[in-house]
N, C-alpha and C positions, 0 to 999 in steps of 0.2 A: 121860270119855275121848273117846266123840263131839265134844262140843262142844269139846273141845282139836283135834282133827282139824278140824271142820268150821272154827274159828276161823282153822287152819293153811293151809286150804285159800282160805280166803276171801281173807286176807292174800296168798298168790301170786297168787290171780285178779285184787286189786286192783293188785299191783306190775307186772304184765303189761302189763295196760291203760295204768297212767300211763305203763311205756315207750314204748311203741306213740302215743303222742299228744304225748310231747316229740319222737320222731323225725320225726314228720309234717311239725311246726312248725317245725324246723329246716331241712328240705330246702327249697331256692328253685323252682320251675317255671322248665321249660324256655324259655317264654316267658309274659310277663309280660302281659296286655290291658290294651291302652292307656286314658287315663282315660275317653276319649269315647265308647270302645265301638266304633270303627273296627273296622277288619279290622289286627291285626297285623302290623308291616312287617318280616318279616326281613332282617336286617343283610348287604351286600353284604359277601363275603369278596374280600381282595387277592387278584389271582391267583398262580398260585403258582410259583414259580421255573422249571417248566419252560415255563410259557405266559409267562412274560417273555424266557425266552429265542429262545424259536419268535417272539414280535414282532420282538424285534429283529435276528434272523438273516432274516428276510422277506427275496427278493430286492426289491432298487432297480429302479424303470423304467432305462430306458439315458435319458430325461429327467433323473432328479433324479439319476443316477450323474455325470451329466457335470456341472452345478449343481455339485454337492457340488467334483468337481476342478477347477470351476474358480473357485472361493469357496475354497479351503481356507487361502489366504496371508491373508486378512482378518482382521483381529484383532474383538474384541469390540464393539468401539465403531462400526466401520467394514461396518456389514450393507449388502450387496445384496438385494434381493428375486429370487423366481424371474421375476418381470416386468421387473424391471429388466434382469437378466441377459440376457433372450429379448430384449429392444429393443438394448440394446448389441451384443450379436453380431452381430443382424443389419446396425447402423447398421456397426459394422466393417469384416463380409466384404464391402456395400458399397463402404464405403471402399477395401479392397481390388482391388475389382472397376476402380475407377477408376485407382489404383496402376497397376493390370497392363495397362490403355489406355494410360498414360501411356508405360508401358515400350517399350511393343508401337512404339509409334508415333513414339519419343523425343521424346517434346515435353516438354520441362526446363521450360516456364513452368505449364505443366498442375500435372507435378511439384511445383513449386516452394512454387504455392499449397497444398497441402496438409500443407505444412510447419509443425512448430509454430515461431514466433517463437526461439526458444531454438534450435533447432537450423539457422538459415538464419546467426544469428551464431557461432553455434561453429564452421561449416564456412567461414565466410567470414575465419575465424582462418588466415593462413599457418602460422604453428606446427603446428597441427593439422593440415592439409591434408601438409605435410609428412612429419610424424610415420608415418601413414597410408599415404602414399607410399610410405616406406620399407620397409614391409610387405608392398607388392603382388606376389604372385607371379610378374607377368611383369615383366625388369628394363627399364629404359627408358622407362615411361609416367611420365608429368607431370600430377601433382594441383595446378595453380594456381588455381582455384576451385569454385563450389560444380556447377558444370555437368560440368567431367572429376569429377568425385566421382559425381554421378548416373551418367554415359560408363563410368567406370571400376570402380567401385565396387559402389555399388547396384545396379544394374540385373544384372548378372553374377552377383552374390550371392543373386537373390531372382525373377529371371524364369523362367514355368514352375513354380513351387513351390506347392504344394497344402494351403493351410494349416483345419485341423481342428476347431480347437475355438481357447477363449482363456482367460486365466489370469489372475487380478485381482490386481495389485500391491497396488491400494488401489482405491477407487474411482472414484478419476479416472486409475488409470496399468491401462494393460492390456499383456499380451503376445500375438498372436496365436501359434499353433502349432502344427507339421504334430505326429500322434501316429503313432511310430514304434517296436515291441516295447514299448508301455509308455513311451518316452521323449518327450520334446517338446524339441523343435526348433524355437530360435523363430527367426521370421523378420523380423517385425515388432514394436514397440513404440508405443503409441497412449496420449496423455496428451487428456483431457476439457479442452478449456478453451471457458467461457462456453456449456457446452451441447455442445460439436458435436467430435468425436474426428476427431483431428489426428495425423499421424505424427511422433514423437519422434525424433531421429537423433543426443540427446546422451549419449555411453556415459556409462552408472553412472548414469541416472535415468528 
C-alpha cells in the first residue's frame, strides 16, 4: 500500500516537473542578445499620434508662413525653393522701386523699358487701347497709344500703393500684392524672361 502511494506520489512530482520545463521552452525573452555579444539595441517605437499631431500643429515662422502663401498656386512639378523665393522678391520689390520713380517723375521711356515685349505690342493695338478707353471712369480722355495708357491708366491705378508680399503663377509669372484682411490685392504682374523680371501688362497672362 506504501509503495502504491509512494509510486502515486512520485508520478505527480514527475508530471509537475515536465510541466514546468515545456512552459519554460515555449515562452520567447523579452529581448533577444545579439549574435556578437553587443549591447542589445532596442527598437525605436513610432511616435504616437498625439506627438504627430503636436509636430505638425507647431507654429510657422511668419518666414516660411509667407513661402507657404506665396508658393501655394505651384503645382508639383513647378517647385520654388525658399532661396529662390527670398531672391525673387527682392529682384521684384526692386523692380518696383524703379516702377514708382518712373511714376513719380513720368518718364514713359524709363517706363517703357521695363515692359515685357508682349505687352508694349498689345497696347500698341488700337483695338485694345480703345476697348480700355471705354472703361475710364472719367469721360473724355483719349487712349491713342501706349504713353496716355501709362498718363491715364497705369500710373492712377498703381501710384502710392504699398505692395506686400507676391504670389507665384508659375515660376516665371509672379503677381505682386498689397495684403489687406487676409485678401491680396494685386497690383502688379511680373513675367521672368531670360533671367531678369519684367512687368507684364497683358490681361489673362
Amino acid at each position: 500500500m506504501k509503495m502504491n502511494h509512494f509510486f502515486l506520489l512520485s508520478t505527480i512530482i514527475l508530471l509537475l516537473l515536465f510541466s514546468a520545463c515545456t512552459t519554460t521552452s515555449t515562452m520567447e525573452p523579452e529581448y533577444a542578445p545579439s549574435s556578437d555579444n553587443s549591447a542589445v539595441t532596442v527598437p525605436v517605437t513610432a511616435p504616437s499620434k498625439t506627438e504627430e499631431i503636436h509636430q505638425a500643429t507647431e507654429p510657422l515662422t511668419e518666414e516660411d508662413a509667407e513661402y507657404l502663401r506665396s508658393t501655394v498656386a505651384l503645382d508639383a512639378t513647378d517647385v520654388v525653393s525658399k532661396d529662390t523665393f527670398a531672391q525673387d522678391k527682392k529682384d521684384i520689390l526692386d523692380m518696383i522701386d524703379l516702377l514708382e520713380t518712373a511714376m513719380r517723375t513720368s518718364n514713359y521711356t524709363k517706363w517703357r523699358s521695363y515692359l515685357t515685349p508682349a505687352s508694349i505690342t498689345y497696347w500698341q493695338n488700337p483695338r485694345n487701347l480703345q476697348e480700355i478707353e471705354s472703361r475710364l471712369p472719367v469721360a473724355g480722355l483719349k487712349v491713342n497709344d501706349l504713353q496716355d495708357y501709362f498718363k491715364y491708366i497705369f500710373v492712377p491705378a498703381r501710384a502710392g500703393r504699398q505692395v506686400d508680399e507676391i504670389r507665384y503663377i508659375s515660376s516665371t509669372q509672379v503677381k505682386a500684392v498689397q495684403v489687406q484682411d487676409h485678401t491680396d490685392i494685386v497690383y502688379y504682374t511680373f513675367e521672368k524672361i531670360n533671367g531678369k523680371w519684367m512687368l507684364n501688362l497683358v490681361p489673362g497672362k
